[in-house]
C-alpha atoms as an extended CHARMM CRD file, in Angstrom:
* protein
*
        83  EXT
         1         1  UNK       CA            128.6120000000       43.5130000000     -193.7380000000  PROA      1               0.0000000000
         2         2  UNK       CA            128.7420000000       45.4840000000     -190.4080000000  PROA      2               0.0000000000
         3         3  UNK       CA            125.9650000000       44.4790000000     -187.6290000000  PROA      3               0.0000000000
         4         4  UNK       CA            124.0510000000       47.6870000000     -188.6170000000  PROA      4               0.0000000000
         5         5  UNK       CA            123.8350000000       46.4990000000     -192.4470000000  PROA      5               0.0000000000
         6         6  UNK       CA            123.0130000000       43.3960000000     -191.4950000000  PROA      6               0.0000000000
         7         7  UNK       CA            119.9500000000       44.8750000000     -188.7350000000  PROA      7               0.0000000000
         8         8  UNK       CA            119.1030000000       46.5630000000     -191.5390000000  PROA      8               0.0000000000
         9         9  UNK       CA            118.3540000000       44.0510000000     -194.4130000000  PROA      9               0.0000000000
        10        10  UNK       CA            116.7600000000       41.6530000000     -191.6930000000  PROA      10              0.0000000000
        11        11  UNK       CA            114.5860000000       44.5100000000     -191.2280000000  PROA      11              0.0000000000
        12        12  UNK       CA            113.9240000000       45.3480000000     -194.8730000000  PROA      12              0.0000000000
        13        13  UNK       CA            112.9060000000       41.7530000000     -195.3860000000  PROA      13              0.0000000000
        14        14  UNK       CA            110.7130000000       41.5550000000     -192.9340000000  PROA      14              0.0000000000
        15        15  UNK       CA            108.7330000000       44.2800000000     -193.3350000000  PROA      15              0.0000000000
        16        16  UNK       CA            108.5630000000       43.0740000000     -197.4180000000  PROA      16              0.0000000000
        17        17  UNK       CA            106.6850000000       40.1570000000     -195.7120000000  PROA      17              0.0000000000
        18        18  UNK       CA            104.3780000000       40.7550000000     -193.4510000000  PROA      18              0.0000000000
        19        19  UNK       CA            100.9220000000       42.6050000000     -193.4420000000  PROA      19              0.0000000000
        20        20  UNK       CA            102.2170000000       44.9830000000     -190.6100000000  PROA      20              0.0000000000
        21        21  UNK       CA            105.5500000000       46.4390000000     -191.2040000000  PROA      21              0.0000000000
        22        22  UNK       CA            105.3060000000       49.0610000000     -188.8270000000  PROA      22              0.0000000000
        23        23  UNK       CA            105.0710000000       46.3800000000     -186.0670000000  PROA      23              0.0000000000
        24        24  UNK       CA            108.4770000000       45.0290000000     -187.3810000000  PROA      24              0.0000000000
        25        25  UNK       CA            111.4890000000       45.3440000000     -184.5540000000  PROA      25              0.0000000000
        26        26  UNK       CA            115.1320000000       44.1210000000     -185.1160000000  PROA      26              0.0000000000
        27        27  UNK       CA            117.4310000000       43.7830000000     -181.8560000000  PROA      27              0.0000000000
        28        28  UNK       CA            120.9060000000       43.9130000000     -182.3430000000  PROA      28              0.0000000000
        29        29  UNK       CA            123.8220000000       42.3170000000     -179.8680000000  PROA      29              0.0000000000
        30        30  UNK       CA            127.7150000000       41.9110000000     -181.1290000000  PROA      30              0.0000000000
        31        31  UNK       CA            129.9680000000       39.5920000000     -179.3230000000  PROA      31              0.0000000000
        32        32  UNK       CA            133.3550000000       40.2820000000     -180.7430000000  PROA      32              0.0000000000
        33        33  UNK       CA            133.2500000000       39.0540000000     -184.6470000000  PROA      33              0.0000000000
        34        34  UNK       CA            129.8350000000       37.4170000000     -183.6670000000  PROA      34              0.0000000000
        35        35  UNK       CA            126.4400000000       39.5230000000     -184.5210000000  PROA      35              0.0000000000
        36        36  UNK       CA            122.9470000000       37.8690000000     -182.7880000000  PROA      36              0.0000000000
        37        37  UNK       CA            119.8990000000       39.5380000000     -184.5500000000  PROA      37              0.0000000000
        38        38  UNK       CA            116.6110000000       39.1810000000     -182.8000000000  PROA      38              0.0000000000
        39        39  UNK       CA            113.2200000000       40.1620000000     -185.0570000000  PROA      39              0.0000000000
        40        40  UNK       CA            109.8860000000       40.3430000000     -183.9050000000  PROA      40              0.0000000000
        41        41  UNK       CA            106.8960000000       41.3030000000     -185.6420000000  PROA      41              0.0000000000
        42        42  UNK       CA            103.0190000000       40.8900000000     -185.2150000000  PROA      42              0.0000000000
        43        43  UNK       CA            101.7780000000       37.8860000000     -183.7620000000  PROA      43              0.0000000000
        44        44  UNK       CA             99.5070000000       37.1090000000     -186.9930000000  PROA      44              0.0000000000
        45        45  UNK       CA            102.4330000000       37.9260000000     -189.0080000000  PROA      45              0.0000000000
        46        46  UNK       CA            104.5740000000       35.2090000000     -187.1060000000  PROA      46              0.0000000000
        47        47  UNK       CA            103.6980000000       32.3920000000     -190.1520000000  PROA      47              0.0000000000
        48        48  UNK       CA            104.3210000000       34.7000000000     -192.6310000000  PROA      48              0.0000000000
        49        49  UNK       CA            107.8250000000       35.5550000000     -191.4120000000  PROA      49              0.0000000000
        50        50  UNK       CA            108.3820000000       32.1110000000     -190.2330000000  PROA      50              0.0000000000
        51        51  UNK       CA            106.8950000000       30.3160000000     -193.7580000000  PROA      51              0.0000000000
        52        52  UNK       CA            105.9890000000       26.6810000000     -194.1770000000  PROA      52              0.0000000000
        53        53  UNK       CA            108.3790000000       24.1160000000     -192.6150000000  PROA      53              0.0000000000
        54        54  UNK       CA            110.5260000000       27.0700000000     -191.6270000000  PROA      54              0.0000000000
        55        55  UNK       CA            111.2730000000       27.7280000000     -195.0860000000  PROA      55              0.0000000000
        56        56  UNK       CA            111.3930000000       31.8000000000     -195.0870000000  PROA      56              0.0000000000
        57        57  UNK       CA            113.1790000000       32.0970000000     -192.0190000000  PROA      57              0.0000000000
        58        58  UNK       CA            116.0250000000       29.7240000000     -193.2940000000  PROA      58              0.0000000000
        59        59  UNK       CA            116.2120000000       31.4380000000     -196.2550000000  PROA      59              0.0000000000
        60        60  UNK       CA            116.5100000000       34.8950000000     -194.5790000000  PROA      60              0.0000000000
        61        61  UNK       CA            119.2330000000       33.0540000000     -192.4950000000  PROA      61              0.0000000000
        62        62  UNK       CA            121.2160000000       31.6970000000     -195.2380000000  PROA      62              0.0000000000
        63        63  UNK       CA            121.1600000000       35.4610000000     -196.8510000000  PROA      63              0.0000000000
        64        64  UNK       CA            122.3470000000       36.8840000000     -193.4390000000  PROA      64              0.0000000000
        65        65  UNK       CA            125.5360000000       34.5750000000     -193.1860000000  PROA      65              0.0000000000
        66        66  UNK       CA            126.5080000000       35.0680000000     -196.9090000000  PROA      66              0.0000000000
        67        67  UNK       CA            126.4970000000       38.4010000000     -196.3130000000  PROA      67              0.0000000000
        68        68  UNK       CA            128.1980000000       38.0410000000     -192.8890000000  PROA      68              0.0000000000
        69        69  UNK       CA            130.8220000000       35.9240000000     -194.2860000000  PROA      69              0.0000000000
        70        70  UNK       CA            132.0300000000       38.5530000000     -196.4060000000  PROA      70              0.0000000000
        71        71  UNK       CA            133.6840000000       40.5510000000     -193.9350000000  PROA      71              0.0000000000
        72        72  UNK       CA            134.5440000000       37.4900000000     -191.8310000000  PROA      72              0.0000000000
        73        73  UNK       CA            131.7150000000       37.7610000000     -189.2730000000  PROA      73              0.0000000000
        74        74  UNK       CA            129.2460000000       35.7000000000     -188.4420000000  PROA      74              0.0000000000
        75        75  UNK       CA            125.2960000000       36.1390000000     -187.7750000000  PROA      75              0.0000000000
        76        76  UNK       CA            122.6630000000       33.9990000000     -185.6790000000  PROA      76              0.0000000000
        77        77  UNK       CA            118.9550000000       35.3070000000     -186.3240000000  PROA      77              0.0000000000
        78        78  UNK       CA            116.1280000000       34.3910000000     -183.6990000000  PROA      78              0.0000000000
        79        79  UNK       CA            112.2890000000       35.1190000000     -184.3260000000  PROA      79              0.0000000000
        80        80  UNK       CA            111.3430000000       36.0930000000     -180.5900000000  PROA      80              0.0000000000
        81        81  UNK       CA            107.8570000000       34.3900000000     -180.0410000000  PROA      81              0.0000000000
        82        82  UNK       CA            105.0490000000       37.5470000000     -179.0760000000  PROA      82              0.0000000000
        83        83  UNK       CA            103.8630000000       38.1320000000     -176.1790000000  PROA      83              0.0000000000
């Protein structure tokens, strides 16, 4: 998947999750074969992105780099804190 697709479905889950999908922002940087994705949303929506023990986000992260791996690229997603 190319680092637009990839912006894309982070952005598409995210906004499945939380209460304000509007406030939902994906950043996108490629290094060569190497995509870093940077989400922030809401800060009340931070647990529901983030889920117990880290469990959503590590799922959402495990979905990215299967669908990274397909085309031989590989994805790092951070959950920028709010300000």
């Amino acid at each position: 998947m190319k680092g637009e697709n990839l912006q894309e479905l982070v952005e598409f889950v995210a906004q499945s999750l939380v209460d304000q999908p509007t406030k939902v922002e994906v950043n996108k940087y490629q290094r060569g074969n190497s995509v870093q994705l940077e989400l922030h949303v809401a800060p009340p929506d931070m647990g529901r992105v983030i889920g117990k023990s880290g469990r959503v986000a590590n799922a959402v992260r495990t979905l990215l780099k299967v669908a990274a791996a397909r085309d031989g690229n590989r994805v790092n997603l951070d959950i920028a804190e709010p300000n």
